[in-house]
C-alpha positions in Angstrom: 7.3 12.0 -21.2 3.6 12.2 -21.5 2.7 10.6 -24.5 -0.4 9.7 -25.1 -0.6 7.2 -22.5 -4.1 6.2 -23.4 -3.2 4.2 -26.4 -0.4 2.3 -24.8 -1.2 -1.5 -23.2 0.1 -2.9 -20.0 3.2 -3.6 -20.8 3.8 -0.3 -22.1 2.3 1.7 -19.3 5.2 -0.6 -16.7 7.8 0.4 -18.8 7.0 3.8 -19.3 6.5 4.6 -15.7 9.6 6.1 -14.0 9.8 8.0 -10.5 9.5 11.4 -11.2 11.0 14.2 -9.3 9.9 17.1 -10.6 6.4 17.8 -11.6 5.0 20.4 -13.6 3.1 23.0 -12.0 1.9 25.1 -15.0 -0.2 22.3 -16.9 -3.5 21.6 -16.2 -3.7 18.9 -13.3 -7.2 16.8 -13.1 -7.5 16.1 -9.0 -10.4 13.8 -9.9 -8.4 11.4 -11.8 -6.3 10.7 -8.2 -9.2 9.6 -7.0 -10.1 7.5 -9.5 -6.7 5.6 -9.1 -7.2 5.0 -5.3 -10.3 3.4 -6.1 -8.4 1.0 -8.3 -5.8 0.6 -6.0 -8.3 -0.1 -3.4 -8.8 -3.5 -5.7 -4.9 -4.6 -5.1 -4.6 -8.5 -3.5 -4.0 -7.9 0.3 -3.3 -10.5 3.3 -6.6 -12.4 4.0 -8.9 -9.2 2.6 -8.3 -7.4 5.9 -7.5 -4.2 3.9 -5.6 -2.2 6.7 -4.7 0.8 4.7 -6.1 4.1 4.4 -5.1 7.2 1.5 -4.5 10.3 2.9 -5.0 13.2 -0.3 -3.2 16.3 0.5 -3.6 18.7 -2.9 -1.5 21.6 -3.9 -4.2 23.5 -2.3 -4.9 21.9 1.0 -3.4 24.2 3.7 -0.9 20.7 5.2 0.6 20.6 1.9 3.3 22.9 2.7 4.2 21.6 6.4 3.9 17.6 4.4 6.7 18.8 2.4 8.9 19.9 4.9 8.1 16.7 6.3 9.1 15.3 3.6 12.9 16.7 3.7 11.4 19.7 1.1 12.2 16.9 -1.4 11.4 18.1 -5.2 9.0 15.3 -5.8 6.8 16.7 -2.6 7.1 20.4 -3.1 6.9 20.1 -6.7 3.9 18.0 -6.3 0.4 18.6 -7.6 -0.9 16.1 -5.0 0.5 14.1 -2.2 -0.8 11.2 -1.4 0.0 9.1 2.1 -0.5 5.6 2.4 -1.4 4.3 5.5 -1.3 1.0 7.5 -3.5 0.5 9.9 -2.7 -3.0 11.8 -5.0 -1.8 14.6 -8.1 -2.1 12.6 -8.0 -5.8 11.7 -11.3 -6.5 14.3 -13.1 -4.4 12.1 -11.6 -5.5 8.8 -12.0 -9.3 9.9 -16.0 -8.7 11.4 -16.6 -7.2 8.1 -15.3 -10.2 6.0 -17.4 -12.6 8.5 -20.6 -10.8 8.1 -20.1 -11.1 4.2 -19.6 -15.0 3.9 -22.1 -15.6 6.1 -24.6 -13.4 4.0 -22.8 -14.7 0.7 -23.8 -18.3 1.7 -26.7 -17.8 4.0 -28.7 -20.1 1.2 -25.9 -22.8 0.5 -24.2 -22.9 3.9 -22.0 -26.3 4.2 -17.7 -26.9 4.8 -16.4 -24.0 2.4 -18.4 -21.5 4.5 -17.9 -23.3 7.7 -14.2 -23.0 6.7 -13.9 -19.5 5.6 -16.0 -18.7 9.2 -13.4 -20.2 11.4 -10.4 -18.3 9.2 -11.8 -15.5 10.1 -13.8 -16.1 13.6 -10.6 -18.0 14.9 -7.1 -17.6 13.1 -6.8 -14.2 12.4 -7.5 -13.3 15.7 -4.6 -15.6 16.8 -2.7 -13.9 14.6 -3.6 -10.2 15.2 -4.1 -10.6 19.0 -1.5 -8.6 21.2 -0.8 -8.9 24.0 2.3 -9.6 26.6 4.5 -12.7 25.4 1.7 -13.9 22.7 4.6 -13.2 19.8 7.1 -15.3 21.7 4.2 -17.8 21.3 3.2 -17.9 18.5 6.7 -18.7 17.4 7.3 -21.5 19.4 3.6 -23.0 18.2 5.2 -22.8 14.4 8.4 -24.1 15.3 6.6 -27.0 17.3 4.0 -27.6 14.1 7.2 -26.8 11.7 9.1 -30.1 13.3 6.8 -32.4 11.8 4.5 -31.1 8.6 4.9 -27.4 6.6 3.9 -24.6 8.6 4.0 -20.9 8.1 6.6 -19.6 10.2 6.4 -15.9 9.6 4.0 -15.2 12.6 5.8 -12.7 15.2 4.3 -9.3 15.8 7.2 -8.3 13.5 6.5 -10.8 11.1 2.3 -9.5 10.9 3.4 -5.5 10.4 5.6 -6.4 7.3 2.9 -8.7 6.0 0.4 -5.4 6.4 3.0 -2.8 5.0 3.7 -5.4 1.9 -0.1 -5.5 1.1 0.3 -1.2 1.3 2.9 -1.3 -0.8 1.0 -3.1 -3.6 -1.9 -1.1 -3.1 0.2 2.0 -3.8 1.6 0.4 -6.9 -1.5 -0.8 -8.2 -2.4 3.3 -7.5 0.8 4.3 -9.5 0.2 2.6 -12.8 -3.3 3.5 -12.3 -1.6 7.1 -12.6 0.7 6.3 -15.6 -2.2 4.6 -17.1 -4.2 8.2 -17.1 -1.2 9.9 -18.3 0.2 11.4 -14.8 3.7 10.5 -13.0 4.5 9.8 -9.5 7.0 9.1 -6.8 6.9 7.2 -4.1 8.8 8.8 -1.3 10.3 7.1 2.2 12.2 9.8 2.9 10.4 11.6 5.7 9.7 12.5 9.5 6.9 10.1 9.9 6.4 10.9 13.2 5.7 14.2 12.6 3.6 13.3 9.4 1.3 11.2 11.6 0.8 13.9 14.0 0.1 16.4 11.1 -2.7 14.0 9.8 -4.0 13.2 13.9 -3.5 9.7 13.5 -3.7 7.2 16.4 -0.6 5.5 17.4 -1.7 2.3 15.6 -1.2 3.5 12.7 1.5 3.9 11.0 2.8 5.6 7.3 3.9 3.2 5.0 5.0 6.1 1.8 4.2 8.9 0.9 3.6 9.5 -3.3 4.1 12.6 -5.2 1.6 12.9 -8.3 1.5 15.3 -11.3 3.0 15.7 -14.6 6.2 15.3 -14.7 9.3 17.2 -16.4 11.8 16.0 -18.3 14.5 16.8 -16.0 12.8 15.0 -13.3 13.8 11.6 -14.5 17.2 11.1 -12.9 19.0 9.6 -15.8 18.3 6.3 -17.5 16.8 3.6 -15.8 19.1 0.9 -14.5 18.8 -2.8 -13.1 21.1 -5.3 -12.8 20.6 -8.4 -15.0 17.4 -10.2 -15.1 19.9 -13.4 -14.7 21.1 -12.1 -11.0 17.3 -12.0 -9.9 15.3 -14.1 -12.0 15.8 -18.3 -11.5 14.7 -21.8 -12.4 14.6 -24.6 -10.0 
């Protein structure tokens, strides 16, 4: 199951990567190379570079590890686990994220100012605070603004309060894949898990109640009895088209 991983290209690594339920807890495990993976994964494409997630690291040695697992239905691929690793959305931060990405165009172009940077400004001075903002009846809004706009020219319609958490979770979710064949790429397996209280996870890390937990990955070596069976899909032909 862990071949030399090193020597395989991208391709490879996508194929070779499987969810792994079991992992082995007698090899060595380098904790080290997790980080290294979150910083890659911290390089995923995100909605508008707000980058509202956050990686929670709980090792096999961290003294939460064994209420996570619990939280995490005692699954196999959490109590088996070398390291757990929770991914995080945090919708509540997008002032910060959004300030942050305003201070570094106007610094980017502070010597060639003109309509790109003028542009990028109001994206981020004006529109995503239309779009983040919450408060009463502002969602209810928002859609009927769309739907107005939507009548006569192309507009994006997916802009409900609803709509913005999925558009946050989706950029999570390809941060934690990017983190994931970041892993396979070092030779490690992984597991992304839904299956939990998160609730009582986010009360376990003392997280606010804007954030919310998105998955929750198992990491380590894995065994060959942890891959349930071969893999399956349906045919590319049912999910793959040309128009």
């Amino acid at each position: 199951m862990n071949e030399n991983i090193q020597e395989l290209g991208f391709f490879d690594i996508i194929e070779a990567r499987r969810s792994v339920r079991i992992f082995d807890q007698e090899s060595p495990f380098n904790h080290q190379v997790v980080q290294k993976c979150l910083d890659a994964a911290t390089l995923a494409p995100n909605s508008s570079n707000l980058q509202l997630w956050e990686f929670y690291r709980i090792p096999e040695t961290s003294p939460s590890k064994p209420g996570l697992d619990k939280l995490c239905m005692k699954q196999k691929a959490a109590t088996t686990a070398r390291e757990l690793v929770v991914v995080v959305t945090r919708r509540d931060k997008w002032k910060s994220r959004a300030k942050a990405n305003y201070g570094y165009i106007q610094e980017t172009y502070k010597n060639s100012p003109g309509k790109k940077q003028k542009q990028a400004l109001s994206y981020y001075g004006k529109l995503i605070p239309k779009l983040y903002s919450k408060f009463p009846l502002w969602s209810l809004i928002k859609q009927l603004v769309a739907w107005f706009i939507g009548l006569r020219r192309p507009m994006v319609r997916e802009v409900s309060e609803t709509d913005i958490r999925i558009s946050v979770h989706k950029s999570a979710a390809l941060a934690a894949m990017t983190f994931m064949y970041a892993m396979k790429a070092e030779g490690y397996d992984t597991c992304p898990m839904e299956g939990m209280d998160s609730l009582r996870v986010k009360k376990l890390l003392n997280l606010p109640n804007g954030a919310e937990i998105s998955m929750i990955i198992g990491c380590g070596k894995g065994l060959p009895e942890g891959i349930y069976g071969k893999r399956f899909r349906v045919p590319n032909e049912e999910v793959i088209f040309g128009k």
